[in-house]
VOGU-3710 file (C-alpha; in Angstrom, 3 decimals, decimal comma):
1> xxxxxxxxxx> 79,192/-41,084/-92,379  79,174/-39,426/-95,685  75,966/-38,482/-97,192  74,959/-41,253/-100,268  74,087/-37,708/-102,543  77,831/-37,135/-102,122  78,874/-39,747/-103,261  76,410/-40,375/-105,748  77,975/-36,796/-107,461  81,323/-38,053/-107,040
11> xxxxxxxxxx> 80,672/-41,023/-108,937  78,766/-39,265/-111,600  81,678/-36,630/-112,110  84,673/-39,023/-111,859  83,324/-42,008/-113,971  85,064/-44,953/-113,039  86,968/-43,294/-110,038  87,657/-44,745/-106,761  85,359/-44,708/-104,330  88,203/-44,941/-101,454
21> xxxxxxxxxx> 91,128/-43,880/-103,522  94,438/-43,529/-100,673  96,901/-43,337/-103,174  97,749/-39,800/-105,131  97,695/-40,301/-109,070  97,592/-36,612/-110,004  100,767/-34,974/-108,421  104,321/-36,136/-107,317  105,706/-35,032/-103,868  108,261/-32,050/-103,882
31> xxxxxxxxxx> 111,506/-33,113/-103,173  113,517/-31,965/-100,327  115,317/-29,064/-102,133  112,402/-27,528/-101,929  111,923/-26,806/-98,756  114,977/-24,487/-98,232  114,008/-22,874/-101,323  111,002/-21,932/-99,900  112,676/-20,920/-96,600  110,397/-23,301/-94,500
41> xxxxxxxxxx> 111,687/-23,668/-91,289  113,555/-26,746/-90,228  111,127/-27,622/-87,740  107,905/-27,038/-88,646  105,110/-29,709/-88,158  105,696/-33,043/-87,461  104,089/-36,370/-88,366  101,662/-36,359/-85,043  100,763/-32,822/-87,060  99,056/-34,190/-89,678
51> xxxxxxxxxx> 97,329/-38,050/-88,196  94,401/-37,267/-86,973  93,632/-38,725/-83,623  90,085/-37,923/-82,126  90,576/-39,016/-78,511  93,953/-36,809/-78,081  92,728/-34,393/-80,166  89,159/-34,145/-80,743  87,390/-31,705/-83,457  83,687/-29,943/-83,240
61> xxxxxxxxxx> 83,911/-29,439/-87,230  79,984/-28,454/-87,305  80,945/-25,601/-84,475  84,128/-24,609/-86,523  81,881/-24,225/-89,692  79,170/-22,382/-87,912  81,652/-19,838/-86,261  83,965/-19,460/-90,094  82,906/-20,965/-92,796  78,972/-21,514/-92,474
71> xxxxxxxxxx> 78,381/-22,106/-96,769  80,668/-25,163/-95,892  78,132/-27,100/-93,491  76,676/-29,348/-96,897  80,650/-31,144/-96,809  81,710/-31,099/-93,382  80,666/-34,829/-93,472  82,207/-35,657/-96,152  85,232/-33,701/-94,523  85,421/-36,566/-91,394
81> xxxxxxxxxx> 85,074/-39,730/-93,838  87,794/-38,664/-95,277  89,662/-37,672/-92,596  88,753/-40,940/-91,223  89,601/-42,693/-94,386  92,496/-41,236/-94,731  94,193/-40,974/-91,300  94,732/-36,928/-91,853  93,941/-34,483/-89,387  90,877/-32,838/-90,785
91> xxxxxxxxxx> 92,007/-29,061/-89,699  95,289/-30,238/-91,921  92,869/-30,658/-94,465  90,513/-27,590/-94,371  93,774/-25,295/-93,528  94,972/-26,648/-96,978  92,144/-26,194/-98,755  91,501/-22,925/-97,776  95,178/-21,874/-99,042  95,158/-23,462/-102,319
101> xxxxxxxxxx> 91,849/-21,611/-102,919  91,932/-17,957/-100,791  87,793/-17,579/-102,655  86,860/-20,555/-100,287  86,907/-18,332/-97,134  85,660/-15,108/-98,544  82,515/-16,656/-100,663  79,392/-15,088/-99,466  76,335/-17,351/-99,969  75,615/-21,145/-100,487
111> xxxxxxxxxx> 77,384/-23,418/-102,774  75,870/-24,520/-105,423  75,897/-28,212/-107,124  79,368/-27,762/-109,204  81,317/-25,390/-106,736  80,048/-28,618/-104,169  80,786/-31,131/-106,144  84,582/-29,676/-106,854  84,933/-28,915/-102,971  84,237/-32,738/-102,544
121> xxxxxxxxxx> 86,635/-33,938/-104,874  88,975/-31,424/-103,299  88,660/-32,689/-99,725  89,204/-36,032/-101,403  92,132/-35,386/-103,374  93,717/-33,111/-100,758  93,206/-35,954/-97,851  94,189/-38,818/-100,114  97,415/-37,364/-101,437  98,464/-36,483/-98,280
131> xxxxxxxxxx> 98,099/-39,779/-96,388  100,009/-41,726/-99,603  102,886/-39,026/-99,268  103,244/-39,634/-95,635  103,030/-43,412/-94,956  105,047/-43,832/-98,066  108,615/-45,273/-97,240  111,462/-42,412/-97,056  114,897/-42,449/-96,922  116,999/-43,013/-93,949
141> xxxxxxxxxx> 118,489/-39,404/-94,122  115,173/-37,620/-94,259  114,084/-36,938/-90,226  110,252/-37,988/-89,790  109,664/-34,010/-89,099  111,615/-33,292/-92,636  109,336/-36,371/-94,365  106,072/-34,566/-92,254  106,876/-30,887/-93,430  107,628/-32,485/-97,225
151> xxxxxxxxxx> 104,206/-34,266/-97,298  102,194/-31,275/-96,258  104,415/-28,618/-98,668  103,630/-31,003/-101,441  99,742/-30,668/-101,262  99,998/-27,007/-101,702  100,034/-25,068/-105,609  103,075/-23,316/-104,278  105,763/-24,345/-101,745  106,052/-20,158/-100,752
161> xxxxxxxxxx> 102,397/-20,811/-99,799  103,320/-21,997/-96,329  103,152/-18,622/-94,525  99,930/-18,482/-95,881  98,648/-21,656/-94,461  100,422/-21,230/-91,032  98,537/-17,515/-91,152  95,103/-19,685/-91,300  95,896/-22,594/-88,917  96,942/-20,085/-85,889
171> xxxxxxxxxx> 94,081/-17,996/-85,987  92,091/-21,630/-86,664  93,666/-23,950/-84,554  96,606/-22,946/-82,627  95,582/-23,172/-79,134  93,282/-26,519/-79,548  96,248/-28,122/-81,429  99,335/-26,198/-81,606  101,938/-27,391/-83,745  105,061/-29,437/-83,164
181> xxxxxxxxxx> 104,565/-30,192/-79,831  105,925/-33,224/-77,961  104,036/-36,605/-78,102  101,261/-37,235/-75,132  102,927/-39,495/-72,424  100,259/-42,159/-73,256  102,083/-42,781/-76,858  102,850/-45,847/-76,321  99,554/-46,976/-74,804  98,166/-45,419/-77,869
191> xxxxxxxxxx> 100,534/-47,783/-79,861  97,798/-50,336/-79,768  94,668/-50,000/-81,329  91,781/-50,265/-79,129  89,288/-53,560/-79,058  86,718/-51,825/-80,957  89,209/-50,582/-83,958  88,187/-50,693/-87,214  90,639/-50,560/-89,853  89,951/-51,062/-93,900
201> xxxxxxxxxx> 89,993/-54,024/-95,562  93,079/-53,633/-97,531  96,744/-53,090/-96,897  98,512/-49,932/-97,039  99,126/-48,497/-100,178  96,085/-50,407/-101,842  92,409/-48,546/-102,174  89,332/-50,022/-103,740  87,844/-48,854/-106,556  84,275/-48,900/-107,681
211> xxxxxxxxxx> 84,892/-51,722/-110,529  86,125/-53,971/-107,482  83,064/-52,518/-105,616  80,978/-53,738/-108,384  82,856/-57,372/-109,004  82,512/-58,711/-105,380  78,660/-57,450/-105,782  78,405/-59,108/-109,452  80,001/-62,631/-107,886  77,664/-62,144/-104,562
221> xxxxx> 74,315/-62,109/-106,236  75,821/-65,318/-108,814  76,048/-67,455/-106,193  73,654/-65,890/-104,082  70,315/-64,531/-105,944
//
């Protein structure tokens, strides 16, 4: 669970902005051109790449942090939630945010508040935009692996910037969760969710935002004091 200071600075910085926001607003995905432009190859990651599933594939984030990146421990929570939010694998996400900003990995000391709070918004944005691009509807032509290695080339600055994140994520994660790999043989029993499964209270493609947080509160205490 994320810590309430988090997202007490999240709220402060962003205003108005959504508190579970799983639709991207800031960018557009890159189209398909792009990814021969950028010579990525054909078959790169595929769509079981990027969902994050926890009993296949389980992550120790606090032991990744401790062993790499130990000035990251005060967001590794918030690095699950959103994961968990979000359905993305959260070693998609870190890999990603470690290439779009090389000065993550090589910073020396603590965060402080504002280089926090930016990291935060960050793993937000980065998780957020990814998950819209991928469950989004795509065209028949476009082969779920094409529509997988389009979603992830899209959250980067620069589509060349691939080599750069598969560098990262096979000295990271290569041998816990190599990439492009056939499906499990359970697949299909994974097909349905278990009895305990918890899924959010809104369809896909809608979020909530904190004014809807704040209505259902404002018409819960009216009829309710």
């Amino acid at each position: 669970m994320i810590r309430l200071s988090h997202l007490a600075l999240l709220c402060v910085v962003a205003g108005t902005a959504n508190a579970h926001t799983l639709v991207s607003s800031h960018t557009q995905m890159q189209p398909v051109e792009v990814l021969k432009e950028a010579g990525v190859p054909s078959l790169w990651v595929t769509e079981s790449d990027l969902v994050f599933q926890p009993r296949h594939t389980p992550f120790n984030i606090d032991a990744f942090i401790q062993r790499e990146m130990p000035h990251w421990a005060p967001v590794s929570e918030a690095i699950m939630h959103w994961s968990g939010a979000s359905g993305i694998d959260p070693r998609i996400i870190i890999t990603t945010l470690v290439t779009n900003d090389p000065s993550l990995i090589t910073a020396t000391h603590s965060l402080d508040r504002i280089s926090e709070v930016k990291l935060l918004q960050n793993i937000e944005q980065v998780a957020s935009s990814l998950s819209a691009w991928l469950y989004q509807p795509h065209a028949n032509t476009l082969s779920s692996s094409e529509h997988a290695t389009q979603t992830l080339i899209s959250a980067f600055n620069v589509p060349t910037d691939w080599s750069r994140w598969m560098s990262h994520y096979t000295r990271w994660f290569a041998e816990q969760k190599p990439l492009n790999q056939p499906a499990p043989t359970q697949a299909f029993e994974q097909l349905a969710p278990p009895r305990d499964f918890m899924q959010w209270p809104w369809r896909q493609g809608y979020s909530w935002s904190l004014m809807d947080l704040m209505h259902i509160l404002a018409q819960v205490f009216r009829y309710h004091p």
